[in-house]
C-alpha positions, 0 to 999 in steps of 0.5 A: 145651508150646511158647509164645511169650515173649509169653505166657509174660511175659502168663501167667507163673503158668500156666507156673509151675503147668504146669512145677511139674505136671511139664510141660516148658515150652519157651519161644521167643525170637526170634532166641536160642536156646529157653528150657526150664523143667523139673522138677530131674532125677529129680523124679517127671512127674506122670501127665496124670490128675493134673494139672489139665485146664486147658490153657493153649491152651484157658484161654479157650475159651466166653468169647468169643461170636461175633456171631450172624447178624444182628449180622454183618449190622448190621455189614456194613451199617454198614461199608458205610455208612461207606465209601459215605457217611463220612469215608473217601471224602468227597463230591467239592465240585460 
């Protein structure tokens, strides 16, 4: 597994629990060099089918609804509201 130091810093025990599964951690920094965290030399890889399914990438997923249709279109007419009629291009004074 490859991530960033940003997320591996926000999910620290998901990294622990993967590299303790067996799972190699690679972890970017920017401009340094690749951190690894890895099971000691010799420590028995766990098979995929024994770790967990839980995939970090995929933690998330089903808990972010996406607005429907007419969500999407209430907020576009709202923005255009906005824009046309708001603070962002005021009425010019007569």
């Amino acid at each position: 597994m490859k991530v960033s130091a940003q997320y591996a810093e926000e999910h620290f025990a998901d990294i622990l629990n993967a590299a303790s599964t067996g799972e190699e951690v690679e972890i970017a920094l920017p401009g340094k060099p690749a951190l690894f965290l890895a099971p000691r030399p010799g420590q028995q890889k766990n098979t995929p089918s024994d770790r967990p399914r839980r995939e970090l990438l995929y933690a998330g997923e089903g808990l972010i609804q996406p607005p429907t249709e007419e969500e999407w279109l209430a907020m576009d007419k709202a923005f255009t509201d906005e824009i046309l009629n708001g603070a962002i291009f005021p009425a010019k004074p007569a």
